[in-house]
FIDRENKE-773592 format. One record per residue: residue in three letters; x, y, z of N, C-alpha, C in turn. Coordinates in steps of 0.2 Angstrom, whole numbers, plus 2048, in hexadecimal, padded with zeros to 3 digits. Each point is the difference from the previous one (the first is absolute). Example, Ala and Ser with C-alpha at 12.3 -4.5 7.8 and 13.67 -1.06 7.14 Angstrom:
FIDRENKE-773592
ALA8427E48277FC806800804806800
SER7FE8057FC8048068017FC805803
//
This chain:
FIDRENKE-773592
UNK8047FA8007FC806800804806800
UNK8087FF8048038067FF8028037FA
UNK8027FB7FC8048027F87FA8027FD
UNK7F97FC7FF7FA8027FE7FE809801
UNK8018008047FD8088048058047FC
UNK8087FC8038058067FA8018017FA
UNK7FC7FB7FC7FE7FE7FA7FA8057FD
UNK7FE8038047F9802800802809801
UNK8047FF8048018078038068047FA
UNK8047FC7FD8048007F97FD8037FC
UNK7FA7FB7FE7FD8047FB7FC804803
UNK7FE8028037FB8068028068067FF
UNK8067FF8048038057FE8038017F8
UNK8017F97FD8008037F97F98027FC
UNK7FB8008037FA8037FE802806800
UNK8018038078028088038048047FB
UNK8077FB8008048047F97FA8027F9
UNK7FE7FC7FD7FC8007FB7FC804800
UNK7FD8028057FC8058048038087FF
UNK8077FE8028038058018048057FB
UNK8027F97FB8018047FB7F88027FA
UNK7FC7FD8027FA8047FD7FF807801
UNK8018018077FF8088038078027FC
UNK8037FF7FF8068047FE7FE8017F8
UNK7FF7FB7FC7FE8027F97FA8057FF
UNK7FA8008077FB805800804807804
UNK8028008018058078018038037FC
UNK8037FC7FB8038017FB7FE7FF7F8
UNK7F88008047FE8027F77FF7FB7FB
UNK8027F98038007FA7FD7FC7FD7FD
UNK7F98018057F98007FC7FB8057FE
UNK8028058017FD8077FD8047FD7F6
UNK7FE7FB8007FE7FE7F77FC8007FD
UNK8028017F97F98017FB8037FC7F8
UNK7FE8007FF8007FC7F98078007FD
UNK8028078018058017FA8067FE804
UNK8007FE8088067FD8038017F97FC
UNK7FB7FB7FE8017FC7FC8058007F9
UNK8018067FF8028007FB808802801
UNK8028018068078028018077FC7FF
UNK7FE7F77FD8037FD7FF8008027F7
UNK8008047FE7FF8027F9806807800
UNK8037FE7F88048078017FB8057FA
UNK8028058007F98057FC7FE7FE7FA
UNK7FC7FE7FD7FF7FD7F78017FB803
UNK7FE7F98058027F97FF7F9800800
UNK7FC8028057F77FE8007FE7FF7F8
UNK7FE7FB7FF7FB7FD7FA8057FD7FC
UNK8078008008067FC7FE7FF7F9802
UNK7FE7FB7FD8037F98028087FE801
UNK8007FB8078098018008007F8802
UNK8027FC7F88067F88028008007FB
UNK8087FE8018068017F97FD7F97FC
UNK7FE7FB8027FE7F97FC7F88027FD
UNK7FC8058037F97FF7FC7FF8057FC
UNK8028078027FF8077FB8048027FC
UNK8037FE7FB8058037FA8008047FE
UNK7F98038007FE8097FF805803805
UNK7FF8008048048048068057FF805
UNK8037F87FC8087FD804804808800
UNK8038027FB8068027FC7FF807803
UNK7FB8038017FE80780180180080A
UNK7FF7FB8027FE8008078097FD802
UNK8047FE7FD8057FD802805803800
UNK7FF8057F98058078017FF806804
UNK7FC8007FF7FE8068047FE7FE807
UNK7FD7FE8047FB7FE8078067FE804
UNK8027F77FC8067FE805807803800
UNK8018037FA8078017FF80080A804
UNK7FC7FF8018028098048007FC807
UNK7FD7FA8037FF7FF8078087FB802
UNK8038017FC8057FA7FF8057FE806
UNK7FF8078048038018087FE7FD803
UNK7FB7FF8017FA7FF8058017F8802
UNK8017FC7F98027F98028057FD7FE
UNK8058067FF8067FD8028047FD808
UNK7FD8068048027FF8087FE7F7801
UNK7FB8007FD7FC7F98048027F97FA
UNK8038037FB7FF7FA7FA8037FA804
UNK8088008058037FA8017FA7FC804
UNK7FE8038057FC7FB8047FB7FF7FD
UNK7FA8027FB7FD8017FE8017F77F9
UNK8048017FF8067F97FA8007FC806
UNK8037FF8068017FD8047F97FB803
UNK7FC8048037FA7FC8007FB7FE7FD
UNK8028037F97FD7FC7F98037F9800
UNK8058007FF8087FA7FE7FC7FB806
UNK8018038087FD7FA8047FA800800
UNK7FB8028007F97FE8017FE7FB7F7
UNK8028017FC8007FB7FA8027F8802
UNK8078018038037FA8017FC7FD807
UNK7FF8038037FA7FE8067FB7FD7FE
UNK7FC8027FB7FA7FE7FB8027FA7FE
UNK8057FD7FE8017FB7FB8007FB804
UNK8088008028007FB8097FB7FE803
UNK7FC8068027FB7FF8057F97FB7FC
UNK8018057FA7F87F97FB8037F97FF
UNK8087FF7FE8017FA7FF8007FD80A
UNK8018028047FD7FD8087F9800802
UNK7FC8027FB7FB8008007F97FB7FE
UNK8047FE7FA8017FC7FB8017FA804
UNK8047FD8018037FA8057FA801805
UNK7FF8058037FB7FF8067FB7FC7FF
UNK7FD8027F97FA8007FD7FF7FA7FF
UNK8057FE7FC8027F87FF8017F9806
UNK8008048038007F98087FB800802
UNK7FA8057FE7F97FE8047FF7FA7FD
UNK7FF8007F97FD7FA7FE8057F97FC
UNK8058038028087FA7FE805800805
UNK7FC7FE8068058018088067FD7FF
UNK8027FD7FC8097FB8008028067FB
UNK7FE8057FD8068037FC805805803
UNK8077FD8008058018057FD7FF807
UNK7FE7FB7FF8008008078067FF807
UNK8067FD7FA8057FC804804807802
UNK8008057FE8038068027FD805806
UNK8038028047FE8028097FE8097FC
UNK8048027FC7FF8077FC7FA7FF7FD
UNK7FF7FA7FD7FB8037FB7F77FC803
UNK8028028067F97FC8047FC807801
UNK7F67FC8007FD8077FF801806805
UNK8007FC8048028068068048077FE
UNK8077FB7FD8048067FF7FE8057F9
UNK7FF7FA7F88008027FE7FB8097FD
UNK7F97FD8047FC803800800807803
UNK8048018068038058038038057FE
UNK8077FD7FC8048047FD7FD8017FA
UNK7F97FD7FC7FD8037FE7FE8087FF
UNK7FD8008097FC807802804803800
UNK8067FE8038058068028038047F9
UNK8007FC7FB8038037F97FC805800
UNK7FA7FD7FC7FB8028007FD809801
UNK8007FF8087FE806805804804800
UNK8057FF8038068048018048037FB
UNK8017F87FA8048047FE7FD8017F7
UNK7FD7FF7FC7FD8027FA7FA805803
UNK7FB7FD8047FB806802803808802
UNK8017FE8058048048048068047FC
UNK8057FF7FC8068027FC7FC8067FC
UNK7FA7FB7FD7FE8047F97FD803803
UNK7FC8038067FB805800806805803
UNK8057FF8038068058028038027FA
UNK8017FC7FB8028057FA7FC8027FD
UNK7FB8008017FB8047FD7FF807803
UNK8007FE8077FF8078038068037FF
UNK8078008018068027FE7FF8047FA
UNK7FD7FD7FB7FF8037FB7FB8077FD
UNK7F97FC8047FA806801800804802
UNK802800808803807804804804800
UNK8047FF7FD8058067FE7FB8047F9
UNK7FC7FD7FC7FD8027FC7FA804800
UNK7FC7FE8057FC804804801807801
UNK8068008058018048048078067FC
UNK8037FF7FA8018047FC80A7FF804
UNK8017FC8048078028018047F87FE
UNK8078028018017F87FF8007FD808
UNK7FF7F97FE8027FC809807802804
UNK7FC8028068048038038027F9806
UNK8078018018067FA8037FE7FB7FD
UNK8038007F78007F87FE8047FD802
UNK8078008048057FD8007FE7FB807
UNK7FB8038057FD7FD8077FB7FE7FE
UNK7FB8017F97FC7FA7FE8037F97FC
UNK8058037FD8027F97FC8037FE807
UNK8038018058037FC8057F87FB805
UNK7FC8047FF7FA7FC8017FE7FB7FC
UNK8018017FA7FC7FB7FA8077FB802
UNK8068027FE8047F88017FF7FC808
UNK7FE8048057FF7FB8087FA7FD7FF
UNK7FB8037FB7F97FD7FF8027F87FE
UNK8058037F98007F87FA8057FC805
UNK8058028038027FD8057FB7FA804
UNK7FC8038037FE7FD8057FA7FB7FF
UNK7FD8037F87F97FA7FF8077F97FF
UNK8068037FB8037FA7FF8017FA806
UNK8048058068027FD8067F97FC800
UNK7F98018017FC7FF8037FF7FA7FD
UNK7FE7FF7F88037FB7FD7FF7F9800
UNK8088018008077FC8048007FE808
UNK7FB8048037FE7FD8077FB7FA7FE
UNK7FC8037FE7FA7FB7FF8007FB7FE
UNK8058007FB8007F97FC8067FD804
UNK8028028058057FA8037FD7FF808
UNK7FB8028007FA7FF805802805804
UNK8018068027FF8058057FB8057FF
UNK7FA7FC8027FB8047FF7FB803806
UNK7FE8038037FE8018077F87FD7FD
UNK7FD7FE7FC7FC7FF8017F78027FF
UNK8018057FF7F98068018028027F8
UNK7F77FF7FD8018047FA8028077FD
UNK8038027FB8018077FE807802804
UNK8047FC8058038028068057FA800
UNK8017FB7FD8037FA80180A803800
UNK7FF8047FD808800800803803805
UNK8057FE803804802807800806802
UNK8018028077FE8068018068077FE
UNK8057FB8018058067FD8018027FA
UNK7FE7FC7FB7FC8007F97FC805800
UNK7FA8018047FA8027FF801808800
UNK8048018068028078048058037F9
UNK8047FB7FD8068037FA7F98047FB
UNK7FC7FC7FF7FB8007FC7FA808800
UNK8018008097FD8068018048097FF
UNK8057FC8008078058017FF8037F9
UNK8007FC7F98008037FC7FA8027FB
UNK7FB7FE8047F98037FE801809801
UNK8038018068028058048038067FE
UNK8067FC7FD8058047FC7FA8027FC
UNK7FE7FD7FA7FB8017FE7FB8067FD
UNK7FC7FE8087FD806801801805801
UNK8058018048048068028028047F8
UNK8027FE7FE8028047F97FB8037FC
UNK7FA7FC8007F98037FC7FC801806
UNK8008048057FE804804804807801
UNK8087FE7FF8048087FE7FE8017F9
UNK7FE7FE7FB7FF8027FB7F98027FE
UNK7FB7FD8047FA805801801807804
UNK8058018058028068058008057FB
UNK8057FC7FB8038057FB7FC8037F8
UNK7FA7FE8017FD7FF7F97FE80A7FD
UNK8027FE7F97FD8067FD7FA8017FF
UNK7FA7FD8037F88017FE7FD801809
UNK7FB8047FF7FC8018077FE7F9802
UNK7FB7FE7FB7FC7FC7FF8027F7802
UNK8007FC8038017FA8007FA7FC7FD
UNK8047FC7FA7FA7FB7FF7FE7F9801
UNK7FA7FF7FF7FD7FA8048057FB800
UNK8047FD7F98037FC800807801805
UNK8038058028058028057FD800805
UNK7FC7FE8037FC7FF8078017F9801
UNK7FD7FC7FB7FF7F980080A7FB802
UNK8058057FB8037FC7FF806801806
UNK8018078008028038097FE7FB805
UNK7F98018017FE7FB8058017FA802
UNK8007FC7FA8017F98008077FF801
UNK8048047FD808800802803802808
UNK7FC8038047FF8048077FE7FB804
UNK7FA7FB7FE7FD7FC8048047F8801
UNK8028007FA8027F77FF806801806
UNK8058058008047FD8047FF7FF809
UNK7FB8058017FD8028057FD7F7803
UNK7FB7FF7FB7FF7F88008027FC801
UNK8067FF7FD8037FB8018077FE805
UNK8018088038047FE8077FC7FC804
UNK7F88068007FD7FD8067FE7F9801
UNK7FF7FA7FA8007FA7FE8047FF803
UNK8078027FC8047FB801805803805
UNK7FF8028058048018078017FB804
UNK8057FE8028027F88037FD800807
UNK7FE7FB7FF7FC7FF80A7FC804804
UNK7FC8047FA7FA8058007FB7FB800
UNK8007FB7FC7FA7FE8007FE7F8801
UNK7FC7FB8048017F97FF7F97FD800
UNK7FE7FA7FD7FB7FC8017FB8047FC
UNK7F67FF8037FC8037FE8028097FD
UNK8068018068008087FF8048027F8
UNK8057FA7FE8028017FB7FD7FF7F8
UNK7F97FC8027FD7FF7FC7FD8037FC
UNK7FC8048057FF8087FF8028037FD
UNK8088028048048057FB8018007F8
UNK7FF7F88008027FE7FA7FB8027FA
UNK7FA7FF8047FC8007F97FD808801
UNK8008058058018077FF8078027FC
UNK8057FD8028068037F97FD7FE7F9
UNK7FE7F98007FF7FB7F87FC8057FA
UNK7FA8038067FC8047FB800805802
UNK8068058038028067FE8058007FC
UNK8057FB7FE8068017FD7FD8007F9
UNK7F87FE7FF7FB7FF7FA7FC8077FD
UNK7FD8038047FB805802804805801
UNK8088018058028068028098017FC
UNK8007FA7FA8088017FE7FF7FF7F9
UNK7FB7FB7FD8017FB7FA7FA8067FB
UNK7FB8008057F98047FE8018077FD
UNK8038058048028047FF8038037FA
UNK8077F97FF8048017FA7FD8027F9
UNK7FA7F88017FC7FF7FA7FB8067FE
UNK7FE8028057F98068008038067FF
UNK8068038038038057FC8038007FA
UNK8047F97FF8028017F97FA8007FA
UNK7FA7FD8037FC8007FA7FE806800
UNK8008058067FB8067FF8068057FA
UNK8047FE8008068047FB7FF8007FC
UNK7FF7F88008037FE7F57F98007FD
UNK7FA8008047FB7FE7FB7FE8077FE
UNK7FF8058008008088008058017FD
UNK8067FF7FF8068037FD8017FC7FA
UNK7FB7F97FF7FF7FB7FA7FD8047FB
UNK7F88018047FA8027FB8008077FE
UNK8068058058028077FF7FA804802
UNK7FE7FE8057F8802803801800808
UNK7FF8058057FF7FF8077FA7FB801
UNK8017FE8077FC7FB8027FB803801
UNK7FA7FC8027F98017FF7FE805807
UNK8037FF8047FC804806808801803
UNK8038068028058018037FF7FD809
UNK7FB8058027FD8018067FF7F9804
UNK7FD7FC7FB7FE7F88048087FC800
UNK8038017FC8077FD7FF804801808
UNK8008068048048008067FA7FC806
UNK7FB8017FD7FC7FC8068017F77FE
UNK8027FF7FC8027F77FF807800805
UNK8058057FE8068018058007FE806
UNK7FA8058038008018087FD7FA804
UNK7FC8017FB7FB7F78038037FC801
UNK8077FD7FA8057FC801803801806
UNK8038058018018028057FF7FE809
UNK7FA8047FC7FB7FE8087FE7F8804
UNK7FE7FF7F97FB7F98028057F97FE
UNK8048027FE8047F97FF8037FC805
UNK8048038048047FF8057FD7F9804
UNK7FA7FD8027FF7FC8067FC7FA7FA
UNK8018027FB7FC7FA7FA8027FA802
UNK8057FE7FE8047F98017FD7FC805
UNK7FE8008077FF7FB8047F77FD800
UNK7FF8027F97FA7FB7FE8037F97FF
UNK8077FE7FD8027F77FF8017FF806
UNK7FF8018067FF7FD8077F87FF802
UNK7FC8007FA7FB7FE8047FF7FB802
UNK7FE7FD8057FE7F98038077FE803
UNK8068058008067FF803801803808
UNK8027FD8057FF8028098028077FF
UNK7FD8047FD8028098027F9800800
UNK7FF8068057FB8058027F98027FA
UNK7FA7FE8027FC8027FA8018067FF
UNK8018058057FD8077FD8068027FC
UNK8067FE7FF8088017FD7FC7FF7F9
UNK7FC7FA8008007FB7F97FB8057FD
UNK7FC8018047FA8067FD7FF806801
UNK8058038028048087FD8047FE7FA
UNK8047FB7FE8017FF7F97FA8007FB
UNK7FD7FB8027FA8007FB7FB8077FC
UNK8028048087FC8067FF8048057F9
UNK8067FE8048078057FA7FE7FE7FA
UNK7FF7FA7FD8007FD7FA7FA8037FD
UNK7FA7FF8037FA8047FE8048077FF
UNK8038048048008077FE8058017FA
UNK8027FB7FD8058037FB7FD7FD7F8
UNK7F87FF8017FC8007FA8028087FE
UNK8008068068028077FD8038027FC
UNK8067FF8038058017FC8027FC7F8
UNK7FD7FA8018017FD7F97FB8027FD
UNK7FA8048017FC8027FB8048077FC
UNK8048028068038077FC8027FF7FB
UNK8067FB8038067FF7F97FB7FE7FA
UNK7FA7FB8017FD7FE7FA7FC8047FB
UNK7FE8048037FE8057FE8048057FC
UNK8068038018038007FD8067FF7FC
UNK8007FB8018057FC7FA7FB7FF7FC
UNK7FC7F88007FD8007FB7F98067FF
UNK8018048007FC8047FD8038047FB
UNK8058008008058047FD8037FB7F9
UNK7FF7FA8018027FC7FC7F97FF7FD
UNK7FC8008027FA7FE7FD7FE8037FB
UNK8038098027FE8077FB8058007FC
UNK8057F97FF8068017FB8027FB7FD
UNK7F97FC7FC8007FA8008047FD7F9
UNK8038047FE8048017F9805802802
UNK8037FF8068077FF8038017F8803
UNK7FC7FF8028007FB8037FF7FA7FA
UNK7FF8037FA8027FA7FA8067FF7FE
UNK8048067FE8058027FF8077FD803
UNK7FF8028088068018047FF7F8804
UNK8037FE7FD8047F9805801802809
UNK8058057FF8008028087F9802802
UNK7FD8047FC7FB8038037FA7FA804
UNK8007F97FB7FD7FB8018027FC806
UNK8078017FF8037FB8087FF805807
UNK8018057FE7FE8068077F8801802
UNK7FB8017FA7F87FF8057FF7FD800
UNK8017F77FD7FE7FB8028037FC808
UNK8068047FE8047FF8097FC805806
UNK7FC8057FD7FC8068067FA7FB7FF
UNK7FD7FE7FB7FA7FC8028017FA804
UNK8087FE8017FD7F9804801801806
UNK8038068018018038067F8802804
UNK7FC8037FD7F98008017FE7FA802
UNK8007FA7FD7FC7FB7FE8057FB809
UNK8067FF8008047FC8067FC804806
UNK7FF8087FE8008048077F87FD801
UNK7FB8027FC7F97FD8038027F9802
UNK8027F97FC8007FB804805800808
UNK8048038018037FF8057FB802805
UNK7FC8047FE7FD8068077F97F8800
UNK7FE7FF7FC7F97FA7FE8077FB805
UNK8047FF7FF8037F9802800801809
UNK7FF8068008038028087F97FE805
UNK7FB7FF7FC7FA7FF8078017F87FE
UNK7FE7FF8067FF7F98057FF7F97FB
UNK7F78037FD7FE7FC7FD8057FD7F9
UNK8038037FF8027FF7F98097FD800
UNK8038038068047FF8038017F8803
UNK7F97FE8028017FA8047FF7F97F9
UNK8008057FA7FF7F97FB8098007FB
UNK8018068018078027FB808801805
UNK7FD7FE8088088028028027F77FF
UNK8098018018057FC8027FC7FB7F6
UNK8008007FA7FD8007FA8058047FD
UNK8007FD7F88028047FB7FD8047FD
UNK7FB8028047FC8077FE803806800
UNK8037FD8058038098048078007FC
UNK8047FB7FE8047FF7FA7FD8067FA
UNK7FC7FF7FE7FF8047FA7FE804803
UNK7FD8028047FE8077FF808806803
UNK8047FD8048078028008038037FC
UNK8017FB7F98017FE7F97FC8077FC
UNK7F77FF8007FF8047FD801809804
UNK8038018068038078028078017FF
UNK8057FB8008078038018027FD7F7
UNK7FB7FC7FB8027FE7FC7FD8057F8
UNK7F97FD8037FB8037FA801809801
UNK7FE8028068018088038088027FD
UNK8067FF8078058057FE8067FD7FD
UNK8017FA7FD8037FE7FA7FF8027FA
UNK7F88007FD8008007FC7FF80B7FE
UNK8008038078028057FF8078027FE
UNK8047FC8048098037FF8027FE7F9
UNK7FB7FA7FC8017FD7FA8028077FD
UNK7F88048018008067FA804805802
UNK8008008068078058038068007FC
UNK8027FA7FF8077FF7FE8028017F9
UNK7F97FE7FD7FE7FF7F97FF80B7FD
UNK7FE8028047FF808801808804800
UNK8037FF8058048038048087FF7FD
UNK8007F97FE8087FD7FE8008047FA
UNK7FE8017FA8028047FC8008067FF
UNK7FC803807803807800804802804
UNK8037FC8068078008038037FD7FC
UNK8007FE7FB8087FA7FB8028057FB
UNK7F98047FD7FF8027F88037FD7FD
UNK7FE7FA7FF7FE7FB7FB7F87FC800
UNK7FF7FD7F97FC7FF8007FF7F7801
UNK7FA7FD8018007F98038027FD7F7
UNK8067FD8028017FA7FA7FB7FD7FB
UNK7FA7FC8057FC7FD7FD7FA802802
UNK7FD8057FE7FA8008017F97FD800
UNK8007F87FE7FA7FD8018007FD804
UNK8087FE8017FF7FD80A7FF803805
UNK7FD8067FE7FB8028077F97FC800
UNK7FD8007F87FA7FC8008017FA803
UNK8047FB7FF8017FB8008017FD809
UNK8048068038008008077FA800805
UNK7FC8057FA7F98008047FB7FA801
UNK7FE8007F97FD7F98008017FC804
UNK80A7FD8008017FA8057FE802806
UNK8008058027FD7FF8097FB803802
UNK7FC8037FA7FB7FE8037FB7FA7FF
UNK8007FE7FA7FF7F98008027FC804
UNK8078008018027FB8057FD802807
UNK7FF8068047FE8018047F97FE801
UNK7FB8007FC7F98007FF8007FA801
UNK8027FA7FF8017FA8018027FE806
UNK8058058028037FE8087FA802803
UNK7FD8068007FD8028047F87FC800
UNK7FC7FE7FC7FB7FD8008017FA804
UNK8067FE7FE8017F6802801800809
UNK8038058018007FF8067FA805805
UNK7FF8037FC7F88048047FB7FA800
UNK7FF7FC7FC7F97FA7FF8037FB804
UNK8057FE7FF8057FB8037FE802808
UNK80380480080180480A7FA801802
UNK7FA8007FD7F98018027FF7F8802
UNK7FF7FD7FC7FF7F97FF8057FE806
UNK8058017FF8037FC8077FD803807
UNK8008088027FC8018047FA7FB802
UNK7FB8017FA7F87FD8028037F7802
UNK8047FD7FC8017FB8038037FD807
UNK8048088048047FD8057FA801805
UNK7FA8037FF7FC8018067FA7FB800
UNK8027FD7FB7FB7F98008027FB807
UNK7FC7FF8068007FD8028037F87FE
UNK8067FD8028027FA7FD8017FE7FA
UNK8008057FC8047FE7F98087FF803
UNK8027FC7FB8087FF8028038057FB
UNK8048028048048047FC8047FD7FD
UNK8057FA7FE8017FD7FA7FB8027F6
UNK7FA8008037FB7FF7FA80180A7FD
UNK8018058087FF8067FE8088007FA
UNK8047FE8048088027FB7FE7FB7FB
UNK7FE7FC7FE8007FC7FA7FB8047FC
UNK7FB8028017FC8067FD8058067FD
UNK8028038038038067FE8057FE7FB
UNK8037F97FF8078037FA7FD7FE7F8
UNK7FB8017FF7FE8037FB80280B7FD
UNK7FE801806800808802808802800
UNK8047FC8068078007FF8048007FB
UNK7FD7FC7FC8038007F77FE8047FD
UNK7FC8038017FE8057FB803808802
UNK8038008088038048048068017FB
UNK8037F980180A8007FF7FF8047F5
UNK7FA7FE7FE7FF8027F9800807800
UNK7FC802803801808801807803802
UNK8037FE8048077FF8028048037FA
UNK7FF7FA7FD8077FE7F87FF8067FB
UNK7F88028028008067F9803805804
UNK7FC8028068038068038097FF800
UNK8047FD8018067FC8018028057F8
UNK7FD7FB7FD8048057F67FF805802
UNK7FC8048017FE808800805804802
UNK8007FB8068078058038087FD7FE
UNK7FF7FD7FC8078007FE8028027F8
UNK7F98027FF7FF8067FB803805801
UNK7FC804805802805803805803802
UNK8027F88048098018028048017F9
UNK8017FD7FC8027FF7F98008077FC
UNK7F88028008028077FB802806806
UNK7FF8018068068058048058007FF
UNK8037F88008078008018048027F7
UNK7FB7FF7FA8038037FD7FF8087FE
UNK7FA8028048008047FF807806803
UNK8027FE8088048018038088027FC
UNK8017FB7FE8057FC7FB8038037F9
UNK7FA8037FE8008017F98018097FF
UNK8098007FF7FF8088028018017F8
UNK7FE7FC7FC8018047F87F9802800
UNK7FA7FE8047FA803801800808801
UNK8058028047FF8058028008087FC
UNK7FB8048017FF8047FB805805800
UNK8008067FB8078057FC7FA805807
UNK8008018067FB806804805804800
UNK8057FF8028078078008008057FB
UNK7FC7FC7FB8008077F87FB803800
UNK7FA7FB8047FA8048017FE805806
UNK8027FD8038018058087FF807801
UNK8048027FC8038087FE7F98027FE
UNK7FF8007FD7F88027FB7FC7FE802
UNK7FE7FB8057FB7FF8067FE805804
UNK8088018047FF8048047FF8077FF
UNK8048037F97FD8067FD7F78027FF
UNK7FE7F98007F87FF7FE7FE802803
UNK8017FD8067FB7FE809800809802
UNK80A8058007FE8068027FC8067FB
//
């Protein structure tokens, strides 16, 4: 009860911050907005511009000399860290889906490797999530912000030399973490498995991190801050804050640690992962269609909401577990209240996309970035439906909750950083993507592969639910059931799998390939005579 209370009284006071920093934004004029503060990610003439170098050809050439090439300061400060957590968050992807893969395959072919102590599901599955999480989730929404925020706010990133020393303790430590797992040092607790001096390395350079795009917002040439700088500050501000408190040694044990665990599992989701995705999407989908989003106004109130109401969600997967009813149903309540906030972002994101429906033909990115804001709606309603009782008592400890995981950290903010990167690499490289139909080809395979993963184990996880609370069924007959579902799991797997080794494949050559690079040095000059 005592780590409970302090677990409670944590977040209250991270509420209070939140709180805190609200009154400061209304002090400062933050929300005294109007429409045209939407429009401040826009430099003068871009509004009604479409901007991606792979869909609009009318206006590649026009936008690349003139737009990026007068801003070309601004992301040079960040470019090394910015290649850096590109380079590792790729290779995190790849490792982490072929671990994934293997996981996949031992539900329903329990002897494959089995003779190897590494490649048991325990571990392999693990070092799955940690890839995963930490290091492709997590990498690409840090260089994304690296990139965004400087761009926002008109100045270059400020202390790149103590963010890139963060980004390397980052890739340091998911590696250590690893290498813990798979040679079994694992404490045991989901999202949290890797050792604790791992975990603290891990928070250390979240830290650096933030601190750098914090002095870089200090130092910003615009009044204004927008939505998408709120979203990704915060997320970068909170994760490390999170994750000391988790993972502080001999803070926490027994029922009280279980707790912790699942208050960290689904804020490092809702207060680290969540954030990355719903800022970056509120950037590129407006900067796609060349159109501010649909409601300015409602946009900070999905922020705050996040804000406010997320913090105590997590200790709904204790239900029916020896902690305190009223803990489990003061979660429950929180998960109802963050119907708010996800209406916001819905509203306008796909509103905005909806009014630009001849962009979203067009732009591959634009297709991988609202599709990934729509599943982000669609995970956020089931999670909050998953969190009462009734619904809970048919779908916990099932591969329900498998997919609906899958469809928020997979369908949601993977398939956002897809378009992130797809966006953003050719105008940090100035080159263009090698191959342009392997965007197409990347998309199909995961979403198809995904749509596959994600129905087989949604019906499958439901079905096993209703069958484990059949009085006296044998559970033998429930797993012999399900590996129809599992197969059709590991199948969705293999496409997702190519997808991303697509993707690793045209970055790296795109990275690679400096005869791409364009003659801007001889344009520059007469850019910037343009702009004054």
């Amino acid at each position: 009860m005592t780590t409970m209370g302090l677990l409670l009284a944590l977040s209250f006071v991270a509420s209070l911050g939140a709180l805190g920093f609200l009154i400061w934004a209304i002090a400062n004029r933050q929300f005294s907005v109007n429409q045209q503060d939407a429009a401040s990610i826009f430099e003068p003439g871009e509004v009604g511009t479409p901007d991606d170098s792979t869909a609009f050809q009318s206006h590649k050439d026009a936008k690349q000399q003139g737009f990026d090439a007068a801003r070309a300061r601004i992301d040079e400060a960040g470019h090394k860290v910015v290649v850096l957590m590109v380079a590792g968050a790729v290779l995190a992807l790849i490792v982490g889906s072929l671990f994934g893969l293997i996981s996949s395959f031992k539900l329903h072919l329990p002897d494959f490797l089995a003779d190897s102590a590494v490649m048991t599901f325990g571990r392999v599955r693990t070092m799955h999530l940690n890839l995963v999480s930490y290091g492709w989730l997590s990498m690409a929404g840090i260089a994304a912000a690296m990139w965004m925020v400087p761009r926002m706010f008109r100045t270059p990133l400020r202390r790149p030399n103590l963010a890139f020393f963060g980004a390397c303790v980052w890739m340091t430590a998911t590696t250590l973490a690893v290498i813990a797992i798979g040679l079994g040092y694992s404490e045991g607790a989901e999202w949290l498995e890797m050792p604790w001096p791992v975990g603290i390395l891990l928070g250390i350079g979240g830290a650096c991190m933030a601190i750098a795009l914090v002095d870089t917002a200090r130092h910003r040439q615009v009044h204004h801050i927008y939505v998408t700088a709120w979203y990704l500050i915060g997320g970068l501000c909170w994760f490390p804050i999170l994750f000391f408190i988790a993972k502080f040694p001999g803070l926490h044990a027994g029922v009280q640690h279980a707790t912790v665990n699942w208050w960290f599992a689904h804020n490092v989701l809702g207060l680290w992962l969540t954030p990355l995705g719903v800022g970056t999407a509120y950037y590129l989908i407006p900067k796609i269609v060349g159109k501010p989003v649909f409601s300015y106004a409602v946009s900070l109130l999905g922020f705050w909401g996040l804000a406010l109401f997320y913090s105590q969600v997590g200790i709904h997967h204790l239900i029916g577990g020896p902690v305190p009813t009223w803990v489990v149903t003061l979660s429950i309540v929180h998960s109802m209240m963050m119907f708010i906030p996800v209406i916001a972002v819905a509203i306008n994101q796909h509103g905005t996309v909806l009014a630009n429906l001849w962009a979203f033909k067009q732009s591959v990115t634009l297709r991988f970035v609202s599709i990934g804001a729509l599943m982000y709606t669609l995970a956020s309603f089931q999670g909050s439906l998953e969190a009462l009782r009734s619904i809970n008592s048919v779908t916990h400890f099932t591969h329900y909750t498998v997919g609906h995981a899958h469809l928020g950290a997979y369908a949601f903010t993977s398939m956002v950083m897809f378009g992130a990167f797809y966006y953003m690499l050719p105008l940090l490289t100035k080159r263009e993507w090698p191959w342009p139909r392997l965007l197409n080809l990347h998309f199909w395979l995961v979403v198809v592969g995904f749509s596959i993963y994600f129905f087989a184990v949604s019906i499958g996880g439901w079905l096993q639910g209703m069958g484990l609370l059949e009085v006296g069924r044998p559970f033998g007959d429930i797993t012999r059931m399900l590996e129809p579902y599992l197969q059709a799991r590991s199948i969705g797997g293999i496409l997702m799998t190519f997808g991303h080794l697509i993707f690793a494949v045209h970055i790296a050559a795109l990275l690679l390939n400096k005869q791409a690079v364009r003659s801007a040095a001889s344009a520059q000059p007469a850019a910037i005579a343009e702009t004054v």
